[in-house]
Each structure stands twice: as C-alpha cells, then as structure tokens.
MARTI-199519 format. One record per residue (C-alpha): residue number from 1; residue in one letter; x negated, y, z. Coordinates in steps of 0.05 Angstrom, whole numbers, plus 5000, padded with zeros to 4 digits. Layout:
N
rec k:NUM; r:A; X:X; Y:Y; Z:Z
...
// end
This chain:
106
rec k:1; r:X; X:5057; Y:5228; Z:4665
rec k:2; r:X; X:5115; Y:5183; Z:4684
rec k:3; r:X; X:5157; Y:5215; Z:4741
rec k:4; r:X; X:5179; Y:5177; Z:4797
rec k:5; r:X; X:5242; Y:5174; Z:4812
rec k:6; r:X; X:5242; Y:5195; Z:4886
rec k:7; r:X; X:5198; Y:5270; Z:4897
rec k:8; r:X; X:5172; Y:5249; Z:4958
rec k:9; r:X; X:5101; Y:5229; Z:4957
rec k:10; r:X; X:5089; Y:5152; Z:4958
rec k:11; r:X; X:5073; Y:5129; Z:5044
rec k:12; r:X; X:5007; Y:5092; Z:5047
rec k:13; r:X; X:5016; Y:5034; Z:5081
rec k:14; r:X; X:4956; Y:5058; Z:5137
rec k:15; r:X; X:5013; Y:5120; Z:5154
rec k:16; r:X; X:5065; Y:5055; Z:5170
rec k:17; r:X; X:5018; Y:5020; Z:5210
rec k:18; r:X; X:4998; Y:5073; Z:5246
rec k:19; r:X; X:5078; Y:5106; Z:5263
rec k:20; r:X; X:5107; Y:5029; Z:5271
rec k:21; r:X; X:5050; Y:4992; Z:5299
rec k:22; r:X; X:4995; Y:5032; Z:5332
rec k:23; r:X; X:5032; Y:5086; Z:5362
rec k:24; r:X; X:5088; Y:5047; Z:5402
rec k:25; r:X; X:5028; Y:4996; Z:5431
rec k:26; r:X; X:4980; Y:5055; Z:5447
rec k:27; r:X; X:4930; Y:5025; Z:5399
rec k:28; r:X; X:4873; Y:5062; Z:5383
rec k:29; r:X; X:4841; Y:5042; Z:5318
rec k:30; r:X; X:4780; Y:5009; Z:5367
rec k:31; r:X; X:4828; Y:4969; Z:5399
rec k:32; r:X; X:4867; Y:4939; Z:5346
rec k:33; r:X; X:4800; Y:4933; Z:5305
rec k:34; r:X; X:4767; Y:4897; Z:5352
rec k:35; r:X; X:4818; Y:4852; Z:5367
rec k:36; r:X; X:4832; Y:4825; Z:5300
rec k:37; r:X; X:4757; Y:4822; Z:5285
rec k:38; r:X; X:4739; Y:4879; Z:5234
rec k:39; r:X; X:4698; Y:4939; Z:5241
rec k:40; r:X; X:4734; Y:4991; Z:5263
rec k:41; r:X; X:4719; Y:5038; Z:5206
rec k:42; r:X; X:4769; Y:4998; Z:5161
rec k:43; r:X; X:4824; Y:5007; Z:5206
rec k:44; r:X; X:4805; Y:5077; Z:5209
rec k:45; r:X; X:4803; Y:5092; Z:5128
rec k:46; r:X; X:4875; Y:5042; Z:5132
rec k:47; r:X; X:4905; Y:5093; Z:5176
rec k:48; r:X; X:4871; Y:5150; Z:5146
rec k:49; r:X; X:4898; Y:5136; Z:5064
rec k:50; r:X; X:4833; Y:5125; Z:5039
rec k:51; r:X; X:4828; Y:5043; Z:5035
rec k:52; r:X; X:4882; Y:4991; Z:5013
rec k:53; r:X; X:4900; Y:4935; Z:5064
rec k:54; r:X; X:4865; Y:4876; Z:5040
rec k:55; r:X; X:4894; Y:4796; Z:5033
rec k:56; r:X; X:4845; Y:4785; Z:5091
rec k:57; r:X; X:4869; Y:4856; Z:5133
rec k:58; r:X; X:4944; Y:4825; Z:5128
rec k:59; r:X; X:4925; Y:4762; Z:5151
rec k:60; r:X; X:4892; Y:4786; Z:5210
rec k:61; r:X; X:4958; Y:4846; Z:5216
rec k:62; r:X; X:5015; Y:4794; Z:5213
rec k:63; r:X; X:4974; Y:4750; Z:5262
rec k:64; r:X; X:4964; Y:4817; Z:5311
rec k:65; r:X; X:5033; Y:4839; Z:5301
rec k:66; r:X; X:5082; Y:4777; Z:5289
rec k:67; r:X; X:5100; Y:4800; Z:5214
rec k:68; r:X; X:5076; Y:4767; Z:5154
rec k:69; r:X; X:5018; Y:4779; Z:5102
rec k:70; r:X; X:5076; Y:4791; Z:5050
rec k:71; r:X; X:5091; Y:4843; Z:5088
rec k:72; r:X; X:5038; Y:4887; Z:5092
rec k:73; r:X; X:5012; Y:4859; Z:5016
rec k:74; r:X; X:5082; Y:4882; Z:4998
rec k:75; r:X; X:5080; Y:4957; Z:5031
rec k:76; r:X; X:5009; Y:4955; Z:4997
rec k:77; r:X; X:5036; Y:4933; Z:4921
rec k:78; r:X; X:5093; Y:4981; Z:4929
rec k:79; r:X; X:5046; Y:5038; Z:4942
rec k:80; r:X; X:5002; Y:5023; Z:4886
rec k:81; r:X; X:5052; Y:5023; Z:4840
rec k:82; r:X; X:5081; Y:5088; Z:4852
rec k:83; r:X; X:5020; Y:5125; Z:4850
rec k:84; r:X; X:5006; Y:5080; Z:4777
rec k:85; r:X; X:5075; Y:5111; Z:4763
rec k:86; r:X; X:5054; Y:5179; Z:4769
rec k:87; r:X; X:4982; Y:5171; Z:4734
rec k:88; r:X; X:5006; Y:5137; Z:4676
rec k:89; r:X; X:5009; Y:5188; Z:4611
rec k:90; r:X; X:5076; Y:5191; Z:4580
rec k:91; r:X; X:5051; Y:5180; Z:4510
rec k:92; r:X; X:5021; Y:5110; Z:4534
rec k:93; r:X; X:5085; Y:5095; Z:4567
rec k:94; r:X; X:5113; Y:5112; Z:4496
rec k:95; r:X; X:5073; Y:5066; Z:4460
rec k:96; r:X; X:5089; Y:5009; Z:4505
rec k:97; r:X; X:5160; Y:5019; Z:4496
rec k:98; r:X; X:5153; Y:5024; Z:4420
rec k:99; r:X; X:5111; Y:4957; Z:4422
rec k:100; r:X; X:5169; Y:4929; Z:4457
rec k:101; r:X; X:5215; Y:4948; Z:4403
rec k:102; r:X; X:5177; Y:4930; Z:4348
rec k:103; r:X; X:5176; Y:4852; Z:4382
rec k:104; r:X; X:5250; Y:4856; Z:4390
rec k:105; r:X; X:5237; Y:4849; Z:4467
rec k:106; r:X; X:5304; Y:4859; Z:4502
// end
C-alpha cells in the first residue's frame, strides 16, 4: 500500500463541518438538517464519517453557510483521495509507473 505522506489520519469532511460550522452556531444536526431541507440522518452519518457530502449536500452547505460547493466538493475529493492513497497496493502502483515508462510519459 502507498503511504501517505503526512501520518495523520485523513479529516472527513463531516469532522470540519461539525468543528467549523456546527459547533460555533450551536447547530444541532436537526437544526441545520432541517433548515437546508434533508433528513437529518444525512447530516448525522456527514458528521459521523460514515457518508460523503454529496454535489446536492454542498449546494444546500454553501447556501447555509456563505462558502461555496467547491468548497465542501473539494474537502470531500481531498479526503477520498487520501484514503485511495493508502488502499492502493504498491505492486499496482508499480505497474502504473512501469506503463508510464514504457509510453515514454514524462
């Protein structure tokens, strides 16, 4: 497995949103659910690590919170990359690279 460069463990972007956004407004997971129009069990598996923020969660986010969809897309993307990072076997990693040799890829 490819290791990532930092040895912290990747933040999911529900931990962020929770710390940043929640927690300084006094926003349950009720609250901010029902104000943006979802059930409240997504917020809740958001905040919780166990579901990705949607195209249609950071719409409804960056409207709630003044950001943009980028942004929370973007603290999504970056968290599914580094756990890829660290799932990935070595020897496919390997053969990708070798590939890219082979074709002269710079």
């Amino acid at each position: 497995m490819i290791k990532n460069s930092a040895s912290l463990d990747p933040i999911h972007p529900g931990e962020i949103l929770l710390e940043e956004f929640m927690h300084p407004y006094q926003l349950s997971a009720n609250r901010l659910a029902g104000s943006i129009g979802v059930p409240a069990n997504r917020i809740t598996a958001i905040i919780n690590g166990q579901r990705a923020i949607s195209a249609e969660t950071a719409i409804l986010l960056a409207h709630a919170y003044k950001t943009t969809p980028q942004f929370w897309i973007n603290l999504q993307s970056h968290y599914d990359l580094q756990m890829a990072e660290r799932s990935i076997p070595a020897p496919h990693v390997a053969a990708a690279d070798t590939l890219a040799r082979t074709l002269n890829i710079a």
